[in-house]
C-alpha positions in Angstrom: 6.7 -59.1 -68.5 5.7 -57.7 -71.7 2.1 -57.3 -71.1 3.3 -55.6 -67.8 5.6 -53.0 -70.2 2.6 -52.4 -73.0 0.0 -51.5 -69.6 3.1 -48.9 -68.9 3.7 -47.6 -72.2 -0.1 -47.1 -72.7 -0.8 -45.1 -69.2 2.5 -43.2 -70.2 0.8 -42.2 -73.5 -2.3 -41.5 -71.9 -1.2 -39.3 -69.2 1.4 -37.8 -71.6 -1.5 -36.4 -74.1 -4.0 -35.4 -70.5 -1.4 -33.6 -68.9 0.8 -32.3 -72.1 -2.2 -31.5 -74.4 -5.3 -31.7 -73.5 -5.2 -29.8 -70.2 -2.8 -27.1 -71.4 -4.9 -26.5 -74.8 -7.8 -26.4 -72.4 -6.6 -23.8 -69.9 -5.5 -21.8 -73.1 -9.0 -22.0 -74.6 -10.2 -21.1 -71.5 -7.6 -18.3 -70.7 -8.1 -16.8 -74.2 -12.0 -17.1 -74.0 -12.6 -15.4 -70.4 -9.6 -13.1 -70.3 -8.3 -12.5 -73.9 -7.2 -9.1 -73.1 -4.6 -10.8 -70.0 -3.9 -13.8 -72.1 -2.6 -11.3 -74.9 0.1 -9.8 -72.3 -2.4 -7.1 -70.9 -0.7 -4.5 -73.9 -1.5 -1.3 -74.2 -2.2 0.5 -77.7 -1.6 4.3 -78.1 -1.9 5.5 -81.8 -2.2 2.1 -83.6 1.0 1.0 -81.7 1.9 -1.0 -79.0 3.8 0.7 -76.3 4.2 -1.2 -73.3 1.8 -3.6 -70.8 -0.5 -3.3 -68.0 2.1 -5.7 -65.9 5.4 -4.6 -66.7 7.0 -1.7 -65.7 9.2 0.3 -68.1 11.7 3.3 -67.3 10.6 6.6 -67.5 13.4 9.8 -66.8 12.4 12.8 -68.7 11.2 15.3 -65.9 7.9 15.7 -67.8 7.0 12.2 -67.0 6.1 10.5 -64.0 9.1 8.0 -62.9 8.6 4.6 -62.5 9.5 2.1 -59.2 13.6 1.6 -59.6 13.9 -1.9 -61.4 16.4 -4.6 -59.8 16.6 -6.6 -62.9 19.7 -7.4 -64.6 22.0 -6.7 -67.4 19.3 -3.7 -68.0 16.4 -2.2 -66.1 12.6 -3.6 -66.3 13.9 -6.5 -68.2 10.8 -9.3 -68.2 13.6 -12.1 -69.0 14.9 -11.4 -66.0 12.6 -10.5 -63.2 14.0 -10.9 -60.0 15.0 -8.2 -56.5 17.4 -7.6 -56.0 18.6 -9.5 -52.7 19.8 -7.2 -50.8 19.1 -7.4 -47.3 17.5 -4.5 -44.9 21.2 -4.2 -43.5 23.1 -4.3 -46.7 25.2 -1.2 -47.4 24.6 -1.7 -51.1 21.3 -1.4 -50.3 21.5 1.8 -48.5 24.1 3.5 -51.1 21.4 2.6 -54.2 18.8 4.4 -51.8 20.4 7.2 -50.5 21.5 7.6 -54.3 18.0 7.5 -55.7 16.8 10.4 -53.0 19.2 11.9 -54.2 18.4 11.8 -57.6 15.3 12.7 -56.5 15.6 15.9 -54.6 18.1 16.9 -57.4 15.2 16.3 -59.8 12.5 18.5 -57.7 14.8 20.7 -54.9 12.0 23.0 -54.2 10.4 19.6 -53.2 10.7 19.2 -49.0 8.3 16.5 -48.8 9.2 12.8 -47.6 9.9 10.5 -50.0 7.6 7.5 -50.8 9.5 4.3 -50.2 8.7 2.6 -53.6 10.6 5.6 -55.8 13.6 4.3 -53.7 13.1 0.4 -53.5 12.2 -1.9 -56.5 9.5 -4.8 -56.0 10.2 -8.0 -55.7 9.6 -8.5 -58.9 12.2 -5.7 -60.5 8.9 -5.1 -62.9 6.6 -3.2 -60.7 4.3 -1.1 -63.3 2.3 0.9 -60.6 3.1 3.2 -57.9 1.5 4.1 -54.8 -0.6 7.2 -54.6 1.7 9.2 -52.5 4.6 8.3 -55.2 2.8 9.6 -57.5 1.7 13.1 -55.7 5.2 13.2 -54.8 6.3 13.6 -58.6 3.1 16.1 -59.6 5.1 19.4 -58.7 8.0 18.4 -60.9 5.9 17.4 -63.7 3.6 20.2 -64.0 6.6 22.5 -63.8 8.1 20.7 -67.1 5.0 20.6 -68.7 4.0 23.8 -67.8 0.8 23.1 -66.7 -1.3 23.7 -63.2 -0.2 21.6 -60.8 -4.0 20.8 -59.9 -5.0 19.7 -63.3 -1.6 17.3 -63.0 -3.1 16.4 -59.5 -6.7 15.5 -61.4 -4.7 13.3 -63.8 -3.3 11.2 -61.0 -7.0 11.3 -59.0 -8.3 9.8 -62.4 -5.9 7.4 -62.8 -6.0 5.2 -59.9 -6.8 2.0 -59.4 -8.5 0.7 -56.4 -8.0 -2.5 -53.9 -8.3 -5.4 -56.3 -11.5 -6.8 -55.6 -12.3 -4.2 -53.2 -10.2 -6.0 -50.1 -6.7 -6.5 -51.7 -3.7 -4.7 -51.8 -3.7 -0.7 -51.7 -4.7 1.9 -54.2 -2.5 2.4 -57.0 -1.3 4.6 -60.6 -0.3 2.3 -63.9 3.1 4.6 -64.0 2.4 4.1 -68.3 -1.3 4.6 -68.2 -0.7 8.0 -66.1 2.1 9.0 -68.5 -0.5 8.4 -71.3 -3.1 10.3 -69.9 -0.4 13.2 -69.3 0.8 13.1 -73.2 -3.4 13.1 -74.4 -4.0 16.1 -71.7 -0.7 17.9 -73.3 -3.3 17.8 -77.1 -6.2 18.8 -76.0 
């Protein structure tokens, strides 16, 4: 019996220090070697500082900047401790009194603006943290932001153009606009 408890305790060992530390200081190595920039939180730099990630999204709601996807997360917005929807169902009246609040937020924010509204400045992602926005969200909001920077509406437009990202690996998903990147790009246009 105690032959049969040491042949235990010594594949409970082993497997302890493959699975607990080797493997993970492996994928780490590995992580930090082939993707440092991803493994490091994907943050973005502006002036010596960091001011935000390539993968989280973060509120923006100063008409001279383009808004982000509404965040579900909870006890404050875009919060990456807490990312989760926010469960509400197609059907739920909660759901549609947080929409039809948000357009109008939205046509408050832009009246002059007639145009439909994209469905992801209403809706948050799955994730609450959604850091892009779909092309069309993002022409949406290029009137109102050229107004309240006072600049031509097709140099805002050539900011957006330049900003987006394609299909990830050419097949997946749609195109998209970093929400952060774009703002950055507006606030280094604004200096020139």
């Amino acid at each position: 019996m105690l032959s049969e408890f040491r042949r235990s305790l010594i594949v409970f060992i082993a497997l302890t220090l493959v699975t607990g530390v080797v493997y993970p200081a492996l994928v780490t190595l590995v992580g930090r070697v082939a993707f440092p920039s991803e493994v490091a939180g994907s943050i973005i730099e502006h002036d010596g500082r960091a001011v935000g990630s390539r993968l989280l999204g973060q509120p923006f709601t100063a008409p001279e900047y383009f808004w982000s996807r509404p965040s579900a997360t909870s006890p404050m917005p875009y919060n990456g401790a807490a990312s989760s929807g926010s469960n509400l169902g197609p059907l739920s009246p909660a759901l549609a009194e947080v929409v039809a609040a948000r357009i109008a937020a939205l046509r408050a924010a832009d009246p002059g603006n007639t145009n439909p509204i994209p469905v992801d400045l209403v809706t948050s992602s799955s994730s609450g943290l959604d850091p892009h926005l779909s092309v069309a969200a993002a022409q949406f909001q290029v009137a109102r932001v050229a107004r309240a920077r006072r600049l031509p509406a097709a140099e805002v437009e050539a900011l957006v153009r330049e900003n987006i990202e394609g299909r990830t690996f050419g097949v997946l998903g749609e195109p998209r606009v970093n929400v952060l990147e774009l703002n950055l790009a507006l606030d280094a246009h604004g200096k020139r």
